[in-house]
N, C-alpha and C positions, 0 to 999 in steps of 0.2 A: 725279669730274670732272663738273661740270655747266656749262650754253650761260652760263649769268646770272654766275656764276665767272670766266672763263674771261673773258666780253666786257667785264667791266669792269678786269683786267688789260691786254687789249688796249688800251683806251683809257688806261689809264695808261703804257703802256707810248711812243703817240704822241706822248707831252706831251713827250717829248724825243728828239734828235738821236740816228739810232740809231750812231752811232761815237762818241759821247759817253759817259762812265765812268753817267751814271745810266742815258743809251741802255742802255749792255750789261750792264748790273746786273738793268736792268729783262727784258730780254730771257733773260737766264740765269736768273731766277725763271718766265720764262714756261714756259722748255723744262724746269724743273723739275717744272713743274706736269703741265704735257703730259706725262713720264715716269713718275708716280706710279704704281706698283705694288708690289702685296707683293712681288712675286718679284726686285724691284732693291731694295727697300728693307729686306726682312728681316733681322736682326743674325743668325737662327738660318740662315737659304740663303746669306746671305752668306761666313760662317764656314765653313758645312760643302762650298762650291763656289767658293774665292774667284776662281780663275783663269775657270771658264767666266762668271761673271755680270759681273764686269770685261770681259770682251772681249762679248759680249752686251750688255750694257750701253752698252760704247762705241758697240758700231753702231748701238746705237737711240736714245742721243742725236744720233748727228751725222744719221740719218736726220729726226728728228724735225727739228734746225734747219734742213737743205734745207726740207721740206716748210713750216716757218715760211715762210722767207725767200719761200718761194714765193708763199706767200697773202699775204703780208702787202707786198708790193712788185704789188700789184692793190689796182682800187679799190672792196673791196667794202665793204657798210655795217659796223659792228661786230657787227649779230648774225650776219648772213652766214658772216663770217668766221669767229667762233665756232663756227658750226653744223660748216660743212663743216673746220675744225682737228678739232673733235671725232671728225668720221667717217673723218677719215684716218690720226689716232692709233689708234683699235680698230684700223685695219686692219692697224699697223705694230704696235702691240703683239703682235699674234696672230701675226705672222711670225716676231717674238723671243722669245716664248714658247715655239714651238714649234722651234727655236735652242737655247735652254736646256735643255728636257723632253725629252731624250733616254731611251735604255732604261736608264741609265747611271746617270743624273740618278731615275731613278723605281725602283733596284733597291738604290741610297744608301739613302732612304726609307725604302725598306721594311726595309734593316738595322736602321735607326735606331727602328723603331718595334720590332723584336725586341728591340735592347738595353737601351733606355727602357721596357717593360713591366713594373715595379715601378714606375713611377713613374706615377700617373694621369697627370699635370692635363700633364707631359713627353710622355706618350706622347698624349693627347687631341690637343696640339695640331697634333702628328707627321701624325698619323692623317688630321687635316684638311687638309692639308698634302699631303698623298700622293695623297688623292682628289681636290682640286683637279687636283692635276699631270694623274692618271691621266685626268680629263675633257676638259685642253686636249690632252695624248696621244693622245685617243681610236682610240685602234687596238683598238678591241674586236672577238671575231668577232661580226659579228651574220648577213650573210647564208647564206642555206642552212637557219636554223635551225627554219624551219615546214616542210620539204619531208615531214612525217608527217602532217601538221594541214593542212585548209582553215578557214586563219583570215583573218580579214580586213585590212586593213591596219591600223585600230585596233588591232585586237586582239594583232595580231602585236607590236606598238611595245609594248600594255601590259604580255606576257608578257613582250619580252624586257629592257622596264625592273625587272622584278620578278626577273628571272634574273639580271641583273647587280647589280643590291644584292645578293641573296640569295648572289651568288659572292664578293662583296667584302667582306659580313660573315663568309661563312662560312673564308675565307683569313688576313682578320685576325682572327678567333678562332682561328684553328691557327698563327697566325705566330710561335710558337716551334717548329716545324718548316721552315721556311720555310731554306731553304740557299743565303745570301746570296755564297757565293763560287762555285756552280754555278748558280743559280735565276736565269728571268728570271719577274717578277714578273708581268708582263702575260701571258705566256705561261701563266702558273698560271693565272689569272684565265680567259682564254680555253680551258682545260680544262676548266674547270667550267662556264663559262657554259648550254655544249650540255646539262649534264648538267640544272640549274637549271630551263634552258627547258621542257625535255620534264615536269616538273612544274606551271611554272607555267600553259603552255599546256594540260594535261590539267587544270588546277583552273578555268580559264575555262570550256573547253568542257563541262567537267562541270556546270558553273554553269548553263551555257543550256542545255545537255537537260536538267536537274532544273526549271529553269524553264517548258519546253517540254511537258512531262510531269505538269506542278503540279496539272493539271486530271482527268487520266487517273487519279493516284493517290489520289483524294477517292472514301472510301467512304459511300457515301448507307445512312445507318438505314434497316432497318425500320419503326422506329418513326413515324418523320421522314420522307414521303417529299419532303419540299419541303431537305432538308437542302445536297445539292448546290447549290440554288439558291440556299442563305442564303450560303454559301460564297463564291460566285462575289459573287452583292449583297459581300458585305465587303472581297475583292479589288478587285472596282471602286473602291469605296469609300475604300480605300487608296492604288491611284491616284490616283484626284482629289485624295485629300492631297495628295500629293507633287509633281502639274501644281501646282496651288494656289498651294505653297509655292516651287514653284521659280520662280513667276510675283511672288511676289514679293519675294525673295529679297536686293533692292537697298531695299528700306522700310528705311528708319533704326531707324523704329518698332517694327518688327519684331526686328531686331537688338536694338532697347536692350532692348526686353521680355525676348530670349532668354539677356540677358546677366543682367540680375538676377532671373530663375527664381525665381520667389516662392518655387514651390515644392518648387523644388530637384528638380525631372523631368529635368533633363536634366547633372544633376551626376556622374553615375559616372566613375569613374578606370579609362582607359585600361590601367592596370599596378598591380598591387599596392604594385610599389617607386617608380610615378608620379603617387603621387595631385594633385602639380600640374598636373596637364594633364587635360578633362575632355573628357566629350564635347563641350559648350557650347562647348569652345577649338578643337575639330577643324571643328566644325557653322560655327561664324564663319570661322574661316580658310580654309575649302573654296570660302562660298556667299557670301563678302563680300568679304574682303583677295584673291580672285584668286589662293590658294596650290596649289596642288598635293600630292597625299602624298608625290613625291617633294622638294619643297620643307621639308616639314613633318619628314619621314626626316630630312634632312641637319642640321632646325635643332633637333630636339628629340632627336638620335642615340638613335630607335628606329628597327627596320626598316619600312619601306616595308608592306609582307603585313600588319604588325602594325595598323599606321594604317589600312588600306584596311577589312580585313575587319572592324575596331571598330567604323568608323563605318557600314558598310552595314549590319552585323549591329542596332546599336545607334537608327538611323534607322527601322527594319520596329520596334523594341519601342517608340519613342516618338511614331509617328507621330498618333496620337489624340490625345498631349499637343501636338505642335506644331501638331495643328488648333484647337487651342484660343486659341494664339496668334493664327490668321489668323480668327479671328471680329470 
């Protein structure tokens, strides 16, 4: 759904009398429109939940046409109108959605992705399907789960997003165990979450005391007594790359150069079994398209840890070559 969509059906939709057979033809295409979602429209949810998405369904279209008739009997312009339809549909979508997504509705699922597991591209789209649900769900535990760690509030958010993928792969990789006639699915999820956390948080904080200590650990030669100095010169050094580079990060310039890699420095594959995906494709999507690694997790289904730690890892070995680019 977008404002430019949307407002130019409203304008067509004024071109006639609204108790008029094209009035209400036009009007019933509008609140079609306004109701578009996978979770009303799917043949595969639709099937496997006919009775709750039918009554679901029903209330969020007749809520949808109050809320029409509402704005649309005001005099506002057509973009207006647009604008604020748009912002009251999310609002009422989220209320049906979460209507629909029961524990009920999300423990179906996860049957279905047990019994579909000989079947890829069946059980892939399951899969996706489930984690959707499980996100507008969101009943995950998260608090409580630093009270061993003084972490910061970043940081807390990134360990416990790294804890919940890492619970969410690691359950759908055992989900033939998973015992759909006693099991509540989210429940599983939230046993492991704590268990996940207290790894991911010890791998952060291990990160900044190695970091913290980088300098402490540098044994100066004999030989060399200027060695820790050269050290440290290189570390700076390496910094400023990556000020540099994050400064200029939005250059077109820059992107197109990192895209055709003359010299092929920045082409390594992410996975043995993903050589379509390089670093070049992590590097652009991170510091250009506005993506996220949990973004990048969900669209290319690898984990989250795997994407993070390639690209930091992989960024400290090429960073020389990408000063090359910002000359």
């Amino acid at each position: 759904m977008n404002i430019q969509e949307l407002e130019n059906l409203l304008k067509d939709y004024q071109k006639y009398l609204p108790e008029s057979d094209e009035g209400k033809q036009k009007k019933s295409q509008l609140i079609g429109y306004l109701s578009s979602s996978y979770w009303w429209h799917s043949q595969y949810i639709t099937n496997l939940f006919p009775v709750n998405v039918k009554q679901v369904k029903e209330g969020l279209m007749q809520e949808l046409e109050d809320t029409f008739n509402k704005f649309t009997s005001k005099n506002y312009n057509y973009h207006n109108m647009a604008k604020l339809l748009l912002q009251e549909t999310l609002v009422i979508h989220k209320k049906y959605q979460k209507q629909l997504i029961t524990d009920d509705f999300i423990n179906t699922l996860a049957a279905q992705v047990k019994i579909a597991q000989h079947t890829r591209y069946q059980k892939n789209q399951i899969v996706q399907c489930l984690i959707k649900a499980i996100d507008i769900k969101n009943a995950y535990k998260k608090q409580g789960l630093g009270a061993k760690f003084n972490l910061s509030p970043q940081d807390y958010e990134e360990a416990f997003q790294e804890a919940k993928g890492e619970s969410i792969r690691y359950v759908l990789d055992n989900i033939d165990k998973y015992d759909e006639e006693r099991g509540d699915f989210m429940a599983l999820l939230n046993y492991w979450i704590p268990i996940k956390f207290l790894d991911a948080a010890g791998k952060i904080l291990g990160l900044k005391k190695s970091q913290m200590n980088k300098e402490d650990e540098i044994k100066i030669s004999s030989q060399d007594p200027n060695s820790k100095s050269m050290v440290n010169h290189l570390n700076k050094k390496a910094e400023n790359i990556y000020k540099e580079f994050a400064c200029n990060r939005n250059s077109e310039e820059i992107k197109n150069l990192i895209q055709e890699d003359p010299n092929n420095k920045l082409g390594k594959s992410i996975r043995k079994d993903r050589t379509d995906i390089t670093f070049k494709d992590v590097l652009i999507a991170i510091n250009w398209e506005g993506q996220t690694f949990k973004d990048l997790s969900r669209k290319w289904e690898i984990p989250y840890t795997t994407i993070k730690s390639f690209y930091e890892r992989e960024f400290k070995v090429v960073e020389a070559d990408l000063a090359d680019y910002l000359q």
